[in-house]
N, C-alpha and C positions, 0 to 999 in steps of 0.2 A: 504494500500500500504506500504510493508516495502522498506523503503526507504536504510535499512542497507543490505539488501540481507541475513537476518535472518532465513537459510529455515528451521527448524527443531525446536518444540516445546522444551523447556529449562522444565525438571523436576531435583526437589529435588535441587532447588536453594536456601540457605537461606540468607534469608537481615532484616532488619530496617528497615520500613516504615516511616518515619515520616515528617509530614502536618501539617504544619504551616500557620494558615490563618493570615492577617493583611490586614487593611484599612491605606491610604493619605487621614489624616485630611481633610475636608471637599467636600472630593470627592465624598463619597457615593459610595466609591466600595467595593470589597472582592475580595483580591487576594488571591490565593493558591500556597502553594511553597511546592511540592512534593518530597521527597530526599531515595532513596536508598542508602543503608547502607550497603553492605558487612560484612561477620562477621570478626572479626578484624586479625583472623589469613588469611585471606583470598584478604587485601585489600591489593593494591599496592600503597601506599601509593599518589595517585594521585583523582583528582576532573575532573568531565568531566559532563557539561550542555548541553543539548538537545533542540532542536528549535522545532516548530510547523510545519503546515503545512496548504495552504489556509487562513481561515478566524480565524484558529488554533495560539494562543499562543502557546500552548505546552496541559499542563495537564495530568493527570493519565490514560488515555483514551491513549493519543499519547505515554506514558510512555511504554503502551504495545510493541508499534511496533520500539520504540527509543532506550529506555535509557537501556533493559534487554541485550542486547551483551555490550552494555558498563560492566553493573554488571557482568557477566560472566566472562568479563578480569578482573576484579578487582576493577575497579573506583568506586567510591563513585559517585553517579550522580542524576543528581537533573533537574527540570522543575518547569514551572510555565506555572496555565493557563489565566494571564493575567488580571484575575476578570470576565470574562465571559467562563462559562461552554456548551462546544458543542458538538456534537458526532462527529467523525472522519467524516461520512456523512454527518452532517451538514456544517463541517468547511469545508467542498469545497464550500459551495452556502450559507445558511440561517443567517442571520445577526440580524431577526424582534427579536429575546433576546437582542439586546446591540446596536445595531447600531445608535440608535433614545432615546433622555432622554425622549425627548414627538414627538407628529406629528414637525415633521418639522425640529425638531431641534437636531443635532448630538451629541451625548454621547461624546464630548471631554476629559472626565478623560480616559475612556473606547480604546477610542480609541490613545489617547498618552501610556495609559500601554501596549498596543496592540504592537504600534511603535517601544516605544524602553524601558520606565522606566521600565517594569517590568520585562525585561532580565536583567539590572541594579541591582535589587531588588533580584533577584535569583542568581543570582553570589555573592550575599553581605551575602545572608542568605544560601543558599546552602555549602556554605565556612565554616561559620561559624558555620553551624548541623556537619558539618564534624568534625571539630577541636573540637567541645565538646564531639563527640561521641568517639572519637579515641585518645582524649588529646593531639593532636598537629597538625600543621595545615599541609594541603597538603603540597608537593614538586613541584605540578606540576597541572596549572589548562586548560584546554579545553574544546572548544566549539564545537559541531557539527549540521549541521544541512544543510538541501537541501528545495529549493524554497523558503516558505515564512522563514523557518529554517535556509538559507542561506542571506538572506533581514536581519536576527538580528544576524547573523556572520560580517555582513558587518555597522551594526549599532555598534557594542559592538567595533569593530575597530575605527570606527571616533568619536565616544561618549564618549564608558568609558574603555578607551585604557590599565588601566590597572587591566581590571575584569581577562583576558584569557593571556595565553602565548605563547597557539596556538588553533589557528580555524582552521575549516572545513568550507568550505561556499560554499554547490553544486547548480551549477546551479540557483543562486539566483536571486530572484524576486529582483532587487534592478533599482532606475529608475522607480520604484512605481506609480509615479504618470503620468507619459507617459508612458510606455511599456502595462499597462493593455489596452489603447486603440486599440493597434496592434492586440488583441483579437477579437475588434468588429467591426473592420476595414474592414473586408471581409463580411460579412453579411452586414454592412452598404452599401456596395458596392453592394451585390445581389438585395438588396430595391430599392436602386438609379435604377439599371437597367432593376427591378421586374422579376428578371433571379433565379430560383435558381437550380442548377443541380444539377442529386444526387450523391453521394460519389464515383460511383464505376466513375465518369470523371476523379475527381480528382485525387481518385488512380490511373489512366491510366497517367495524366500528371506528376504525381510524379516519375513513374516506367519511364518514356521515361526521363524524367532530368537525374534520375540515371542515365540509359543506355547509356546517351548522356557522361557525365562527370566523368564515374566510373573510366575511364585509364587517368585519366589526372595525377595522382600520378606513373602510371607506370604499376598497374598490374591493375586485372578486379577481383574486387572482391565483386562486390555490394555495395560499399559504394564510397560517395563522398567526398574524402581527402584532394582534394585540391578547398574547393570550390572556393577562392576567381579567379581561372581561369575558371570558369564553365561561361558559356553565353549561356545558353539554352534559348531559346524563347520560350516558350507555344503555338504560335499562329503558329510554324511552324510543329506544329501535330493537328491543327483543320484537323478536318473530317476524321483522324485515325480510321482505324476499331478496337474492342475490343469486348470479351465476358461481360456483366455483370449477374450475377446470370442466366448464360447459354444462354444468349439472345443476339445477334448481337445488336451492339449500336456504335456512333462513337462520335467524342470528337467536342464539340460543341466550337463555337468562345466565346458566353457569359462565359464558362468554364475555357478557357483560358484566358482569362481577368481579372476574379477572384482571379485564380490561380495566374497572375503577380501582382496583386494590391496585395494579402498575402505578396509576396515573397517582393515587395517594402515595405510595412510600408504602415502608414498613412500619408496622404499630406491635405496642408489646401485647402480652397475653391479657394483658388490663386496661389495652387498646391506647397507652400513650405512644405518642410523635416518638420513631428513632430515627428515621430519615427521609427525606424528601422522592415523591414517584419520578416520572418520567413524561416529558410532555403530551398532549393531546393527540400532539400530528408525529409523533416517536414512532417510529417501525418497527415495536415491538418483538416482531418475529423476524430481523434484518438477519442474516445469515453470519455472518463475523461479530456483530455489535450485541447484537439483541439481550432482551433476558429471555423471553419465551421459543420453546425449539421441542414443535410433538413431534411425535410419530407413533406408525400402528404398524403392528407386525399382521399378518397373512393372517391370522384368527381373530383379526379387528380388535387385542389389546393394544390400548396405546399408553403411551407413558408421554414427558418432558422433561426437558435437563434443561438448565439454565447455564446462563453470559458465564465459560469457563473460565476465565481469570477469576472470577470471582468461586465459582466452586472450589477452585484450586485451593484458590487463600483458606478457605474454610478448613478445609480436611487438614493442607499440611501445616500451613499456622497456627491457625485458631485451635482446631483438636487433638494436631498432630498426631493424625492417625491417614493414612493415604486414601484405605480401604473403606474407611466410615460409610454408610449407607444414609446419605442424605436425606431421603426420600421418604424415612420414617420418623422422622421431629417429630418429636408433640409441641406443640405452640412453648411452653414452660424450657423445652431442651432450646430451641431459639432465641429464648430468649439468652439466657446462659451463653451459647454462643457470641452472639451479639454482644452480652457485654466481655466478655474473655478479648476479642480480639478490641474493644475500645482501651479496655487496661491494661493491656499487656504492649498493645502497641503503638495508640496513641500518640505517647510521646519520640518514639522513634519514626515513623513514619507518619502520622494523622496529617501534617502540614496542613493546621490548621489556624496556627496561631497569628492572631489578626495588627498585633504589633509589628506594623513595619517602619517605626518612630527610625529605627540606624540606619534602614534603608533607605531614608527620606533624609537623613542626615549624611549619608553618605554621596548623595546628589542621582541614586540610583534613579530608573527610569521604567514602570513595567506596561504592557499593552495586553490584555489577554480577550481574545472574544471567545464565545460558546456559544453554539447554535440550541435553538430553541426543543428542535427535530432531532436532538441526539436520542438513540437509544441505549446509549455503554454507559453513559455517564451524566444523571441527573441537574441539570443545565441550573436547575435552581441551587446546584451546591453552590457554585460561583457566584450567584446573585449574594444569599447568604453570606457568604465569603465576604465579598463585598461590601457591605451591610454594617458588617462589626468590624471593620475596617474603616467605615465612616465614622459610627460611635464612637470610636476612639478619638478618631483625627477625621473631624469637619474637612480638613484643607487636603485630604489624601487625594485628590484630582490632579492637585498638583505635581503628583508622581506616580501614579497610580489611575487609569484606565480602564475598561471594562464595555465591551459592545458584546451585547445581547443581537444573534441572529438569528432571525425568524423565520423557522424549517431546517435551516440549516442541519444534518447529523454528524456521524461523530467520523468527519473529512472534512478537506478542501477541493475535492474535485468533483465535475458536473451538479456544482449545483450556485446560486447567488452569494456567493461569498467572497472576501476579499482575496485576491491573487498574493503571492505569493512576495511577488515586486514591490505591491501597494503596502504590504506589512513591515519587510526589511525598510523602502523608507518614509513610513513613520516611525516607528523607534531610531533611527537614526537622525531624522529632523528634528524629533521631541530632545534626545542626548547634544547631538551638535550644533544645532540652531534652537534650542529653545521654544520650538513650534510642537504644540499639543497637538492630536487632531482631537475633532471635536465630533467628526464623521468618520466610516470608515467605507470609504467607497467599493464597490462592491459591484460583480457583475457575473451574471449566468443563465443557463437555460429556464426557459419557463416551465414550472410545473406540468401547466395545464399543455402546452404545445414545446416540446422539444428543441424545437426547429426556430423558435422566437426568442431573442437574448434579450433580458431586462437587468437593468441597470437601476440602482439603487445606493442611497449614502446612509448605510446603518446609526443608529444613533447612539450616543454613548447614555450608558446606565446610568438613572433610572429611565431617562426620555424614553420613547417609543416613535416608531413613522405612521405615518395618518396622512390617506389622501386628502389631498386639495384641488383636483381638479386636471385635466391635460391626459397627454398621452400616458396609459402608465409602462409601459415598457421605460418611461424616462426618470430618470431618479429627481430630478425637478420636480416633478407631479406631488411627491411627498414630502410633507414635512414635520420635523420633531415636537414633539409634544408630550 
C-alpha cells in the first residue's frame, strides 16, 4: 500500500545506501537504521524520516513504498526497522518473530523500540549519516508517516520534541491501547448475538446512512460532510429490499444492531464509554482495514474475525497467550481485557498524552488529517486527541493542526484527499516560512461518478465545509463553517 500516492516506478535514481546496525546494552536486540543519501549535487539540503506501518517499525522493505519520493525531492531520509524484520505482509498481522522472548512472556526491549526508542535512535543516527556524508548538518528535519507511521509522529512530539521540526502524522493509530478494541468490538458483538451477516447488509446500511446524511453540508455528492448532524438509525431500514450478488435479500435487525454497536464504540459490561465506533460512511467490511470479515462454510455455518492487528494485540499482548479463543468472551472477560492492555500499556505505547507545552516550546511544527470514512482507525480518536490538546493550551493552532476529511479511509489514494506534494509543502511552509495552512486542498475522484474529479479545500478542526452555491466539482462552491 503506498501510503504517499507514488504511482509511477522511479528509474535511474542515484543514492547512498547506508545501514547501520547497533544493539541497547543488554537488550538483546538488533536495530537497523537505513539512510538514503542523494548525490550531493542533488540534495536539498534537508532530513526527512519515515514511519512504519501495522506491526511495521519502518525498514528497507517499507523504504520501498516510503522514503523513495522523499529521495526524489531531495531529502536525505532514513528508517528504522525497530530490531524486528517483517514483510510488508507480515506487519499487518504476524508478531510469532518478536512478540514473545519465551511462551508467555512479552519481548519488552522489542517492543518499547517498536513504541517509541527507536524513532529516537533514527532521528539521532539518520542526522548524523547525513552531516558526515554531506559535511554539514541538515537545515531542516521531518517526519512522515500514516497509521502506525502517524502513532511515532505523535510519539516523536511528546517524547523527543526536539528530533523533527515538522511532522506529518496521517490518520494515526495513537490511543493504542483502547482504539485497537473498536476493531473487535463488532465481531464481539456478532458472538454475543451468534448473528453474523454477510457484507453485502452492511454495504446496504452504509449506502442508506450516506443517502440519509449526504445534503446535510448543502449539496449531494456522496459523501458525509457534516457528520456530526447525521442521526441515521440503522434499524429504520430493517427489512429494506436490496440486490446482493444478483439475488433479492433484505437488511436484517441483527445487521443493524451490529452496524450501530460499530458506529458507537465499545461499552463495558455496565455499558460505560471505553472507546469511540467508526464513522457512518466507514467500510466496515473493507478487506485490509475493516473490523467486520464473515464467512460461511459449504453447510451454511458462518462465523467472523475481526481488523487482525488488533486480534493480534489481544492474544499476544494483552493475554499472552497466541492460541486464546477469542470468540468465547463473556462480556465481564472483555472487559478484563480491555483494561489489562490500558495498564499494562498505556504508558509505553497509548500516545496519548495531550501535553505538547516542549513541543510548542521547542518551535516544533505538527499537520495530521484523518478521514472521516476510515475503517482501521476511529477518526474521532484524533478529534478527541485534539480536544484535550486545546484544554490544555487554547493557543495549540499555533503549532498544532488537524483536518478532518470527509469519506476519506484509512489511505491516500483514489479518493479526495490531499496529494502527497500539497502535505510535504505545508509543513515545510508552516517550519520555514511561518505560513499555517488554514485549508488543506484537496482533490479526487467522485464518489458518485469515477470519471469526475472534485476539488475541495478541507477545513481545519473544529470548522466543517458547507455548500454555498456554484459548481460543486469546485472547491470554491464550499465554505468553512
Amino acid at each position: 500500500m503506498d501510503i504517499f500516492g507514488f504511482p509511477e516506478p522511479v528509474v535511474g535514481l542515484d543514492f547512498c545506501n547506508v545501514t547501520i546496525a547497533y544493539t541497547h546494552l543488554g537488550w538483546g536486540d538488533t536495530v537497523n537504521v537505513i539512510s538514503y543519501l542523494p548525490l550531493v549535487e542533488n540534495w536539498n539540503t534537508k532530513f526527512a524520516a519515515n514511519g512504519g506501518g501495522g506491526f511495521m517499525t519502518g525498514g528497507e522493505e517499507m523504504a520501498l513504498f516510503t522514503m523513495v519520493p522523499a529521495l526524489v525531492d531531495g531529502f536525505a531520509v532514513s528508517t528504522t526497522d525497530g530490531g524486528h524484520r517483517i514483510s510488508v505482509q507480515e506487519g499487518m498481522a504476524l508478531t510469532s518473530t518478536w512478540a514473545h522472548s519465551s511462551p508467555g512472556n512479552v519481548n519488552w526491549p522489542l517492543l518499547v523500540d517498536f513504541a517509541h526508542v527507536a524513532l529516537h535512535d533514527m532521528a539521532t543516527i539518520g542526522k548524523a549519516v547525513t552531516e558526515a556524508f554531506y559535511q554539514v548538518a541538515p537545515r531542516y528535519s521531518y517526519f512522515f508517516g500514516g497509521s502506525t507511521g502517524g502513532r511515532q509522529g505523535y510519539q516523536l512530539a511528546q517524547r523527543y520534541l526536539k528530533d523533527f521540526d515538522g511532522i506529518l502524522a496521517l490518520f494515526p493509530a495513537i490511543n493504542w491501547a483502547k482504539f485497537l478494541f473498536s476493531n473487535i468490538w463488532p465481531v464481539f458483538v456478532m458472538n454475543q448475538m451468534n448473528a453474523y451477516p454477510p457484507k453485502c447488509q452492511f454495504d446496504a446500511i452504509r449506502e442508506a446512512a450516506i443517502a440519509a446524511c449526504d445534503e446535510l453540508d448543502g449539496f449531494k455528492d456522496g459523501i458525509i460532510s457534516r457528520p456530526g448532524l447525521c442521526r441515521f438509525d440503522p434499524h429504520t431500514v430493517v427489512g429494506r429490499s436490496f440486490h446482493c450478488n444478483d439475488i433479492k435479500s433484505t437488511i436484517s435487525s441483527e445487521a443493524a444492531t451490529i452496524a450501530r454497536a460499530a458506529w458507537d464504540g465499545p461499552r463495558s459490561s455496565s455499558g460505560e464509554f471505553q472507546w469511540y465506533g467508526f464513522g457512518m460512511d466507514a467500510d466496515l467490511t473493507e478487506p485490509l482495514g475493516g473490523p467486520i470479515h464473515t464467512s460461511c462454510n459449504s453447510a451454511g455455518v458462518c462465523s467472523a474475525s475481526p481488523f487482525v492487528i488488533s486480534d493480534v494485540w489481544a492474544r499476544y499482548w494483552v493475554l499472552k497467550q497466541p492460541d486464546f479463543e477469542m470468540t468465547k468472551l463473556t462480556h465481564e472477560e472483555w472487559d478484563d481485557i480491555f483494561r489489562g492492555s490500558v495498564n499494562e500499556y498505556e504508558s509505553v505505547i497509548g500516545t496519548s498524552d495531550p501535553d505538547l507545552a516542549r513541543f510548542r516550546n521547542a518551535g516544533g511544527k505538527m499537520i495530521t488529517w484523518h478521514g472521516t470514512g476510515d475503517a482501521a482507525i476511529p477518526s474521532n480518536g484524533s478529534s478527541d486527541y485534539y480536544d484535550r490538546v486545546l484544554h490544555l493550551d487554547p493557543n495549540a493552532q499555533d503549532y498544532y493542526r488537524l483536518f478532518m476529511i470527509p469519506g476519506s479511509t484509512h489511505a491516500i489514494m483514489n479518493q479526495i484527499v490531499p496529494s502527497r506534494d500539497t502535505m510535504f509543502k505545508a509543513i515545510q511552509d508552516w517550519v520555514e516560512k511561518g505560513v499555517a495552512p488554514d485549508t488543506m486542498p484537496s482533490e479526487g475522484p467522485s464518489p458518485k461518478s469515477p470519471n469526475v474529479r472534485i476539488k475541495r479545500d478541507f477545513c481545519m478542526y473544529p470548522r466543517v465545509q458547507h455548500y454555498q452555491g456554484g459548481d460543486g466539482t469546485k472547491a470554491d462552491s464550499f465554505i468553512c463553517v
